[in-house]
N, C-alpha and C positions, 0 to 999 in steps of 0.2 A: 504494500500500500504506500511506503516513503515516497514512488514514483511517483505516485501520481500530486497535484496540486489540490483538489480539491474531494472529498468525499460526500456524496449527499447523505446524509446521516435524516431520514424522513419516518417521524414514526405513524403505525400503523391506525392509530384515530387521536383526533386532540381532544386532548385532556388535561387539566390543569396538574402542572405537576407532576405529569408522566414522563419519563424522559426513560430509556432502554439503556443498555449497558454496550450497546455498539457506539455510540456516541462518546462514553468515556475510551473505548478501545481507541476509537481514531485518535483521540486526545493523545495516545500514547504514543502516535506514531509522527514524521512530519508532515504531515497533511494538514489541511484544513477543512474542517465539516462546516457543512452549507446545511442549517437542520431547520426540521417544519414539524411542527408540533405543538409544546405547549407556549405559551407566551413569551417573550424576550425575558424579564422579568423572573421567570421561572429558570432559565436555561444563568442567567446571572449569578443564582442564588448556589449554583452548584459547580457553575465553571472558572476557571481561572479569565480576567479581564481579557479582553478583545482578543480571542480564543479561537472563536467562528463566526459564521456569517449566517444571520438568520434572516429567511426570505419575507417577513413581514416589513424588513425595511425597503424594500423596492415594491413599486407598481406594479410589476408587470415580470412578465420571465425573462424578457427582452432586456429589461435594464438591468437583470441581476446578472443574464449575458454578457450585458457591454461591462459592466465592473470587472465580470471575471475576468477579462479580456484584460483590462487595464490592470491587474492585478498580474498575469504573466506577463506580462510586458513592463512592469516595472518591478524589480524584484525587489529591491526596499521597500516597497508598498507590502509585495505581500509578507515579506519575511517581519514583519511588525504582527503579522498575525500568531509569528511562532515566539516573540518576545517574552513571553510570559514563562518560557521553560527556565530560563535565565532566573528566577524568581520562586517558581513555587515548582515543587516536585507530583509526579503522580504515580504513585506504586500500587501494584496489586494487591487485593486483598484476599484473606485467607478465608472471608464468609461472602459468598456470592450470593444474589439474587437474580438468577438469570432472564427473569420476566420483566423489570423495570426494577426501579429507585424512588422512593418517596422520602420527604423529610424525615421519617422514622426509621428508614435505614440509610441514611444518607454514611455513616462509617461503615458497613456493612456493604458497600457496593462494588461494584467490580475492581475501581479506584479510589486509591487516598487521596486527596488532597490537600497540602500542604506549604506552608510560606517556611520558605528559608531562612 
């Protein structure tokens, strides 16, 4: 997955609060996920700052297209997306929930996360 620039990380219904444990895997890797799901707000609360790219900030698919674009084509643009490793760590944990994440097992999830 390093190869590639971007991973759609889209979960399968929206729900406040739901977020899957492939989202934290991409997290792991250097990629960047583009997620659709629960609210900005939600994905905030659990991810390390300016991490991914959530499709409620664009119109259209068109303009989440032209970003992407702008984003391989300037690679200090997008490598601000992977800034955040520099900062905070994400290790695996030893209690999984393979179905999603909620605030109540938020230390329980696929990843820790942590500030250095």
């Amino acid at each position: 997955m390093d190869r590639f620039y971007f991973y759609l990380s889209f979960e399968n219904s929206l729900c406040d609060e739901y977020i899957t444990e492939k989202f934290f895997r991409v997290l792991m890797k250097n990629t960047v996920p583009i997620v659709m799901g629960p609210k900005r707000s939600d994905y905030d609360a659990y991810a390390p700052p300016n991490s991914y790219i959530h499709i409620s900030d664009f119109d259209s698919p068109f303009q989440l297209a032209v970003y992407l674009k702008y984003l391989i084509e300037n690679p200090d643009k997008y490598l601000e997306y992977l800034q955040w490793k520099k900062y905070y760590k994400l290790e695996k944990s030893t209690r999984i929930n393979e179905t999603h994440v909620d605030k109540n097992e938020i230390l329980g999830m696929v990843a820790i996360l942590y500030k250095y």
